[in-house]
C-alpha positions as CSV (number, residue, x, y, z in Angstrom):
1,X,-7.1,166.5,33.5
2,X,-6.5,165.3,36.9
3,X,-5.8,167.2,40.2
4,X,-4.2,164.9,43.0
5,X,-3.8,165.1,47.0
6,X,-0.3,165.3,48.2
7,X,0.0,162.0,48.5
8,X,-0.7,161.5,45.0
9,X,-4.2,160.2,45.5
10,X,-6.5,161.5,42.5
11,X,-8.5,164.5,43.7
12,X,-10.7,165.4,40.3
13,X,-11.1,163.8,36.8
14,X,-12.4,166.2,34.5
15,X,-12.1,167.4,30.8
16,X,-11.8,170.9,29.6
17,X,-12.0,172.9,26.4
18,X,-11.6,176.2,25.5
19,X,-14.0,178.9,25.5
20,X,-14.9,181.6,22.6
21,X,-12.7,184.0,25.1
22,X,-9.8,181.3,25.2
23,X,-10.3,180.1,28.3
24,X,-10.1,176.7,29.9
25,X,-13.7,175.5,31.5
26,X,-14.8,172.1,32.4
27,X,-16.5,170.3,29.4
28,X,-17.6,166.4,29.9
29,X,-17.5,164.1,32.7
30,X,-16.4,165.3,35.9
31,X,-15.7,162.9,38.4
32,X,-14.4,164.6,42.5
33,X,-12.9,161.9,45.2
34,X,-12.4,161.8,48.6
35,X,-9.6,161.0,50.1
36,X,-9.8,157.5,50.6
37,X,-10.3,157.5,46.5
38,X,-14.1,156.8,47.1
39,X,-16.4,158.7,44.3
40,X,-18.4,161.2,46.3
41,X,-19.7,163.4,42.9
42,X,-20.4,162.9,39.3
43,X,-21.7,164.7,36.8
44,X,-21.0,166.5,33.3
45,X,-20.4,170.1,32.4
46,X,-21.1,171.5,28.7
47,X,-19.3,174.9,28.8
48,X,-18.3,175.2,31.9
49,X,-22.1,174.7,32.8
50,X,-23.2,172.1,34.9
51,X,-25.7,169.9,32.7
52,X,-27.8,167.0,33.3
53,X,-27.7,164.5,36.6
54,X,-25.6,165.1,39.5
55,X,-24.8,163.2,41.7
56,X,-23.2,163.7,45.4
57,X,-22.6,162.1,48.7
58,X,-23.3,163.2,51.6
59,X,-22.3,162.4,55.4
60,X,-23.8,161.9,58.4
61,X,-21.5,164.1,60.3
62,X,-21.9,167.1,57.0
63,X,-25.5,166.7,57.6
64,X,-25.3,167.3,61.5
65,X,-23.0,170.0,61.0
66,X,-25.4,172.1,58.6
67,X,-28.9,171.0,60.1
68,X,-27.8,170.3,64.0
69,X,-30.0,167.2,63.6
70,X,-29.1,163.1,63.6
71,X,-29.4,160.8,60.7
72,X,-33.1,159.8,61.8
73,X,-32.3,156.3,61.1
74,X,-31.0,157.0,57.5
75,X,-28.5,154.8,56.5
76,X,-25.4,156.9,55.2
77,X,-24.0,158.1,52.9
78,X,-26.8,160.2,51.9
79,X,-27.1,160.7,48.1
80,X,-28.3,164.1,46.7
81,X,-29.4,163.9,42.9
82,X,-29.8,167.8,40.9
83,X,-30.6,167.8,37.5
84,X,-29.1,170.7,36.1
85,X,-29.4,172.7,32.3
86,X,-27.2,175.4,31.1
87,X,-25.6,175.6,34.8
88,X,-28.8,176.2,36.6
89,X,-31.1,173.9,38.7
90,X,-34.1,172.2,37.4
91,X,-37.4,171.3,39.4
C-alpha cells in the first residue's frame, strides 16, 4: 500500500494485514519519503508494532528547532537508529 503527495510523489510504502478484530495495521516493511522522494525512515512492523531497527533522518534545521542549539560541526542529515520489540523501545 502506498500513500502519495498531491503531486503524485510516493509519501509511504507499507504492508498491512488484518488483525484478530478485523482491522487493517501495518505488518512488514514500512518505508516514509520526503518530498523530494529521499528515504528519511525504515523499519518493519509485526502487528501494527513497531519491531526490530529503525531507522530515521534527521535535519539540521529539526534539530535546532527542538534543542535551540547548532549542528556542532555534525555533518547532516543526522541518523537516529531505535531498536524496537513488540512496539516498545529497547535499551
Amino acid at each position: 500500500m502506498t500513500a502519495s503527495l498531491t503531486g503524485g510523489q510516493v509519501q509511504t510504502e507499507r504492508y498491512v494485514a488484518q488483525d484478530a478484530e478485523g482491522n487493517l495495521v501495518c505488518h512488514g516493511p514500512y518505508k516514509e519519503f520526503d518530498a523530494k522522494g529521499t528515504a528519511i525512515r525504515h523499519g518493519n512492523h509485526n502487528m501494527g508494532k513497531r519491531e526490530g531497527s529503525w531507522l530515521q533522518q534527521v535535519w539540521a534545521t529539526q534539530v535546532q528547532a527542538v534543542t535551540e542549539t547548532s549542528n556542532a560541526g555534525f555533518r547532516v542529515p543526522f541518523t537516529s537508529d531505535a531498536t524496537f520489540a513488540v512496539g516498545n523501545g529497547m535499551g
